[in-house]
LOZAVEX-141625 format. One record per residue (C-alpha): residue in three letters; x, z, y. Coordinates in nm, 2 decimals, decimal comma, padded with zeros to 4 digits. Each point is the difference from the previous one (the first is absolute). Example, Ala and Ser with C-alpha at 12.3 -4.5 7.8 and 13.67 -1.06 7.14 Angstrom:
<marros>
MARRO  type       X       Z       Y
MARRO   ALA   01,23   00,78  -00,45
MARRO   SER   00,14  -00,07   00,34
</marros>
This chain:
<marros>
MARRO  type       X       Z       Y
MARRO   UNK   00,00   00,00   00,00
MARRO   UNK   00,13  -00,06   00,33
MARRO   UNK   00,07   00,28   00,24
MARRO   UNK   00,08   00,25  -00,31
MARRO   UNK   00,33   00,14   00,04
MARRO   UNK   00,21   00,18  -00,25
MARRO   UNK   00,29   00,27   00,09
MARRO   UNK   00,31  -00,01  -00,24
MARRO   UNK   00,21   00,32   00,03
MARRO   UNK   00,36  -00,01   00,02
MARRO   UNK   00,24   00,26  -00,03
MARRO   UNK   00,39   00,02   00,04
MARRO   UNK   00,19   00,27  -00,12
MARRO   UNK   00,42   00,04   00,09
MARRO   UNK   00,22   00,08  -00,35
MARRO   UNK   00,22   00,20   00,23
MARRO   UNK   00,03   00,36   00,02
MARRO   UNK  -00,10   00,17   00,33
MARRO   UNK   00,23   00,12   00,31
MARRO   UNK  -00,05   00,24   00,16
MARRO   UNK  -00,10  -00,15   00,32
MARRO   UNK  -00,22  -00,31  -00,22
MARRO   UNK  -00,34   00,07  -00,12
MARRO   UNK  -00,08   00,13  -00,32
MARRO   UNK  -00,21  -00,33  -00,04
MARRO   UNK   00,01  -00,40   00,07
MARRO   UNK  -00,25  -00,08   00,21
MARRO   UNK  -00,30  -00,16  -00,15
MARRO   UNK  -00,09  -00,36   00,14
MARRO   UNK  -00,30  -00,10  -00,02
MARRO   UNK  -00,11  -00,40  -00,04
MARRO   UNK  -00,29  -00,15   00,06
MARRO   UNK  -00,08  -00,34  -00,15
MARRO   UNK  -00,31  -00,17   00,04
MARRO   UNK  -00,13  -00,21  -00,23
MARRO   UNK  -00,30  -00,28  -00,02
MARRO   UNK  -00,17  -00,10  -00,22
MARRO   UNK   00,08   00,15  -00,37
MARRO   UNK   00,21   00,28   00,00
MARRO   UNK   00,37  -00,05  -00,06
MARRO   UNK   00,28   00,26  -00,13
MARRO   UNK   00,39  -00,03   00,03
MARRO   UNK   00,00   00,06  -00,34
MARRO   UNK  -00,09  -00,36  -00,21
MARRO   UNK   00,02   00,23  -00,36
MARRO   UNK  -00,30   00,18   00,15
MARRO   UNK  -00,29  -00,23   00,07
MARRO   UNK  -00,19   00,06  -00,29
MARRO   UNK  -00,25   00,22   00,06
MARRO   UNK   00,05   00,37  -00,10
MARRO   UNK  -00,27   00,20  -00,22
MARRO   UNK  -00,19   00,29   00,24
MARRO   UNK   00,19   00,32  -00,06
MARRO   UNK  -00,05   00,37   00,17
MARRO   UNK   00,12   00,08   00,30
MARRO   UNK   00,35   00,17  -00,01
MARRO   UNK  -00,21   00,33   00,19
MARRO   UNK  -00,24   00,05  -00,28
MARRO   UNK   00,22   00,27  -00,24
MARRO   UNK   00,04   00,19   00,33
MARRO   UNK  -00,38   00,01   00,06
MARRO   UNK  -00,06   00,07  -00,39
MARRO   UNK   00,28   00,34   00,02
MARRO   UNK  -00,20   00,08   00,36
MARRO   UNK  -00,31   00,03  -00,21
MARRO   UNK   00,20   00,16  -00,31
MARRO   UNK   00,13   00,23   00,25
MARRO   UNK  -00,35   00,08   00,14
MARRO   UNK  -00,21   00,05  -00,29
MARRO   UNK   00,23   00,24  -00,12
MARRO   UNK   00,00   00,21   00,32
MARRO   UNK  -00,37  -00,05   00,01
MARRO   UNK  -00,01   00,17  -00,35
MARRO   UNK   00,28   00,22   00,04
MARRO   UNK  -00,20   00,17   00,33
MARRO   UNK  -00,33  -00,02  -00,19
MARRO   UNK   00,18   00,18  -00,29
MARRO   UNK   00,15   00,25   00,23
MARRO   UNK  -00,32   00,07   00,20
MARRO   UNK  -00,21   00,05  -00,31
MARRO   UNK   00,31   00,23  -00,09
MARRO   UNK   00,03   00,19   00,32
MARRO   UNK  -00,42   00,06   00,02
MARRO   UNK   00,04   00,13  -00,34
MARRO   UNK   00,30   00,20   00,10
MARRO   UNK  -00,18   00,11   00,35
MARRO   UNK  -00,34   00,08  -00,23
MARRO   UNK   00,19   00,24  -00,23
MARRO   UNK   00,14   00,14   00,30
MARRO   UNK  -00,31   00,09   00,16
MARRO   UNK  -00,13   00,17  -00,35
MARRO   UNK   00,33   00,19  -00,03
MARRO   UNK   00,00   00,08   00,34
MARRO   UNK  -00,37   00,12  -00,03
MARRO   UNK   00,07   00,17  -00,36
MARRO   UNK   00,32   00,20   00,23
MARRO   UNK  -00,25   00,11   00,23
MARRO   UNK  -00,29   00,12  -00,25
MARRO   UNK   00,27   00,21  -00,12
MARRO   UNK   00,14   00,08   00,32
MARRO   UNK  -00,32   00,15   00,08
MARRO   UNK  -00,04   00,16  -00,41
MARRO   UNK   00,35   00,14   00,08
MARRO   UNK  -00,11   00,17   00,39
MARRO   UNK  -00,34   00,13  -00,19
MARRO   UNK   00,23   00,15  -00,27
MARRO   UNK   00,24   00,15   00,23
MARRO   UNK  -00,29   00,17   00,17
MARRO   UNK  -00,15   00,10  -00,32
MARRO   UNK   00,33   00,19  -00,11
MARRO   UNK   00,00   00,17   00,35
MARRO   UNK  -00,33   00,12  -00,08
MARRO   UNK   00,05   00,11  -00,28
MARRO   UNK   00,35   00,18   00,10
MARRO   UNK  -00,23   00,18   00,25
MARRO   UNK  -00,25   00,07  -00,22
MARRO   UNK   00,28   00,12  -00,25
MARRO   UNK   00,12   00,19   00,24
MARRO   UNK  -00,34   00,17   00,12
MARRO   UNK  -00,02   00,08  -00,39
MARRO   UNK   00,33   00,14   00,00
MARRO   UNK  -00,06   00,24   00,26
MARRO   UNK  -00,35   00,11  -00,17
MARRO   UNK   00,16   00,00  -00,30
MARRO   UNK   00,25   00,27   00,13
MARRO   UNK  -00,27   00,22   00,23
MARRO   UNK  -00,22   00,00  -00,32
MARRO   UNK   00,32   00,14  -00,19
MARRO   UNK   00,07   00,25   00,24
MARRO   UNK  -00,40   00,11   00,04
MARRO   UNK   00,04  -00,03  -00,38
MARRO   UNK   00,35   00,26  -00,05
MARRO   UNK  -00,21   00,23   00,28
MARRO   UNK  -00,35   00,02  -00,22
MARRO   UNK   00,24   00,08  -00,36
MARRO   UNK   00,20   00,26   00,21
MARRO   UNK  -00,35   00,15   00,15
MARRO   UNK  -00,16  -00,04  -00,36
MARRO   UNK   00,32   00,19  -00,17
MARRO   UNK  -00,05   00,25   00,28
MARRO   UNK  -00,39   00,10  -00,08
MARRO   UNK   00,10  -00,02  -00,35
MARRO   UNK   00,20   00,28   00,06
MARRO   UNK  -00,20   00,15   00,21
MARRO   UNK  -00,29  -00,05  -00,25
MARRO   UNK   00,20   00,16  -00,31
MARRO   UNK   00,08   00,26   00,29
MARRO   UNK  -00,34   00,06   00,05
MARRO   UNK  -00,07  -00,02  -00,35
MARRO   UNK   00,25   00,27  -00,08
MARRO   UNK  -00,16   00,23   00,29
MARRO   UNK  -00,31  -00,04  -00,10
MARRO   UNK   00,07   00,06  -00,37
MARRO   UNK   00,20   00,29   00,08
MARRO   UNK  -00,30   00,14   00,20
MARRO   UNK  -00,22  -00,06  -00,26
MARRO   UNK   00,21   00,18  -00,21
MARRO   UNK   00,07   00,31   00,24
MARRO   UNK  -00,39  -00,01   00,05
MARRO   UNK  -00,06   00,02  -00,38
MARRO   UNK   00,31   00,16  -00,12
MARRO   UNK   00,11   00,27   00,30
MARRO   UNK   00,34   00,15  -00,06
MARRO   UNK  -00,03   00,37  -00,10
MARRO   UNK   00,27   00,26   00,00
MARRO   UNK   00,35   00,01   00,07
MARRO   UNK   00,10  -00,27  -00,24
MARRO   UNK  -00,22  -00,21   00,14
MARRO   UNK  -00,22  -00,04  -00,28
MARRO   UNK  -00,28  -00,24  -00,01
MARRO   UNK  -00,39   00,14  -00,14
MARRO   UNK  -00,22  -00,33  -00,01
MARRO   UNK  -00,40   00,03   00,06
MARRO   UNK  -00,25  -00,21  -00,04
MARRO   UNK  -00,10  -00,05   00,36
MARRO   UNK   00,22   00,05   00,28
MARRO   UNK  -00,03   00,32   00,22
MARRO   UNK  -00,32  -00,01   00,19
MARRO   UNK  -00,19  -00,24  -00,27
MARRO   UNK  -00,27   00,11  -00,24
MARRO   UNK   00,00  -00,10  -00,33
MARRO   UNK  -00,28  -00,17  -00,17
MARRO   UNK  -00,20   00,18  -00,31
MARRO   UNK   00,12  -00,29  -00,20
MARRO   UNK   00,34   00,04   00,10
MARRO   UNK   00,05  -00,34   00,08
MARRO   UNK  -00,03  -00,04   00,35
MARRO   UNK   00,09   00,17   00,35
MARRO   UNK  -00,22   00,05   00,27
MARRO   UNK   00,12   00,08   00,40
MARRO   UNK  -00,26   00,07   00,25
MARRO   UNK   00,13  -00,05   00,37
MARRO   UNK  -00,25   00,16   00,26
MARRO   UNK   00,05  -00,01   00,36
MARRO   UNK  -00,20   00,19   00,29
MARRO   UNK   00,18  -00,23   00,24
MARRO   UNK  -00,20  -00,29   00,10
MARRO   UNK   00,30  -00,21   00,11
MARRO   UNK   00,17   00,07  -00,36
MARRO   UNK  -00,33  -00,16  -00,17
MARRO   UNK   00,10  -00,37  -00,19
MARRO   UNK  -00,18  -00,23  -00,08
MARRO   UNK  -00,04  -00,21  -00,35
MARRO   UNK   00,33  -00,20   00,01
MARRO   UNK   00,20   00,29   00,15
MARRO   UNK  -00,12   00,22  -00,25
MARRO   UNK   00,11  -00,22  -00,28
MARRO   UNK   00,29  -00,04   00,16
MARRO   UNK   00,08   00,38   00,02
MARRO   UNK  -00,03   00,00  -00,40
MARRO   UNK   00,23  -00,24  -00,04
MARRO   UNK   00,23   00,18   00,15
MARRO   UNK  -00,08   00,23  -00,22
MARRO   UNK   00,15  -00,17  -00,29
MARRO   UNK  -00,48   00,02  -00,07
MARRO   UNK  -00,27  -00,21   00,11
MARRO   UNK  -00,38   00,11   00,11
MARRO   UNK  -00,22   00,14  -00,26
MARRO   UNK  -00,18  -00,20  -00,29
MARRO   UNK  -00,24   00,15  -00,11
MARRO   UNK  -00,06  -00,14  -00,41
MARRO   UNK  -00,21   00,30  -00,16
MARRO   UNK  -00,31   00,23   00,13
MARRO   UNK   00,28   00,28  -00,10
MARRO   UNK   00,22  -00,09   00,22
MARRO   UNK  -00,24  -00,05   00,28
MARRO   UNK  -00,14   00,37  -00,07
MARRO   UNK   00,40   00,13   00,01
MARRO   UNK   00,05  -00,20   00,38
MARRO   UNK  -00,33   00,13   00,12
MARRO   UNK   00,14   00,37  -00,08
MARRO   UNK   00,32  -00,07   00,15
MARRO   UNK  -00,14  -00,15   00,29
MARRO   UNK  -00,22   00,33   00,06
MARRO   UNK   00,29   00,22  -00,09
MARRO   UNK   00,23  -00,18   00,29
MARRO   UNK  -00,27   00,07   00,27
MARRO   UNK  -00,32   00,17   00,03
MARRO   UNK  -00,11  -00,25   00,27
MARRO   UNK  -00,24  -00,26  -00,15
MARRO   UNK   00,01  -00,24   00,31
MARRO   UNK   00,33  -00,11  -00,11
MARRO   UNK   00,07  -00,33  -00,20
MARRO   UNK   00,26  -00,11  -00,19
MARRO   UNK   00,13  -00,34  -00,10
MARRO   UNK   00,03  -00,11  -00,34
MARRO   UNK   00,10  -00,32  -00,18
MARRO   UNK  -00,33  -00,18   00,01
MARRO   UNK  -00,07  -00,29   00,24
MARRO   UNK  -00,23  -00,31   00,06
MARRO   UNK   00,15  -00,32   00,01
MARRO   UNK  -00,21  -00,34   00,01
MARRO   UNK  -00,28   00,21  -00,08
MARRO   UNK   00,14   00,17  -00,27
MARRO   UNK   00,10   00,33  -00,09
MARRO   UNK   00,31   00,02  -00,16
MARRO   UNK   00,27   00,31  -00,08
MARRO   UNK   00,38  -00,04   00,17
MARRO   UNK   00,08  -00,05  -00,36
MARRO   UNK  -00,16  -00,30  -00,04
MARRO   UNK  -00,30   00,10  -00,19
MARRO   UNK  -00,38  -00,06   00,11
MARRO   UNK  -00,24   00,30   00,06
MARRO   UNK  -00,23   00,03  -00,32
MARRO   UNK  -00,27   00,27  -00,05
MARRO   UNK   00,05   00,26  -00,22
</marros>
């Protein structure tokens, strides 16, 4: 066609080695030859025409995209790795502080229950000393008890056995001094009379007086015996306005004796 032009290429090279003032390279010249009609080459051996081949840039592109893909997988393979990586972070970070806060609820746990320990302790130890006191006060009435026991046995014995003599002899009775002695000869009687008003007792004192004693109030269990207390009573005092307790009393509408027993008719 006419008014196509074709551009040859043309490049000189020098065999020579470089000074050190030259350049490292020849300067490339550049020809233009234009050409009409069919296109012509310097070279007669090549105007046969050539098969279509790739162009000399297409391995580069092909490695580009090589190169590419892999960093395309290698940063999909990494993400993936680094979300998993960021994922089991966040449960190990949120595993650290569910046992973070296990660990602050324990500590306070163990502080309560030092304090409470403690508290314990100390009650533990006031108890022990309020313990030692009460088996040091019981050891003492225990002593005080066989003390009194002792007393009291020995005044029953002076009261039924006085000393006699020099030699201080003991001569038993039946009764102690000031006692009558029943016609069965098994029981004691003591009448206490009193023209003091403010001396009178009632019921519970009364009882309590015969404890003392070592006796209790009067029970009555025969018509015999009743007959022997009325004379006794008489005997005492010739006043009939005075009364005199005995070991009879109504409870819950009952009669019953101090002994235990309930009134019968006889």
């Amino acid at each position: 066609m006419e008014g196509e032009l074709n551009y040859a290429s043309i490049v000189f090279k020098a065999n020579k080695p470089s000074t050190s003032k030259a350049k490292r390279e020849e300067e490339t010249v550049y020809d233009d030859v234009k050409v009409q009609g069919n296109t012509a080459d310097l070279n007669t051996d090549t105007q046969d025409e050539k098969p279509p081949s790739f162009s000399p840039s297409f391995p580069l592109v092909l490695v580009c995209w090589l190169i590419f893909l892999v960093i395309m997988a290698l940063r999909f393979y990494f993400t993936s790795l680094i979300s998993d990586n960021m994922a089991k972070l966040r449960e190990n970070q949120t595993a650290n502080d569910s046992l973070r806060r296990v660990l602050s609820d324990q500590t306070v746990l163990i502080g309560d229950l030092r304090q409470n320990n403690s508290i314990l302790t100390s009650e533990s130890q006031q108890l022990q000393m309020e313990k030692s006191a009460l088996e040091r006060q019981v050891e003492k009435l225990r002593r005080e008890r066989t003390e009194l026991s002792l007393t009291r046995t020995q005044r029953i014995l002076d009261a039924y056995c006085p000393k006699t003599g020099d030699k201080e002899e003991r001569q038993c009775n039946p009764c102690q001094e000031g006692w009558l002695l029943s016609p069965s000869k098994s029981s004691c009687y003591l009448v206490i009379t009193t023209n003091n008003f403010n001396e009178w007792k009632t019921w519970e004192e009364a009882g309590e007086d015969c404890r003392q004693r070592n006796a209790d109030l009067v029970v009555i269990e025969n018509g015999h015996e009743q007959e022997f207390i009325q004379e006794i009573r008489q005997e005492s005092t010739h006043d009939s306005s005075y009364s005199y307790w005995i070991g009879l009393r109504r409870t819950s509408g009952v009669w019953k004796w101090v002994n235990g027993s309930d009134l019968t008719e006889k």
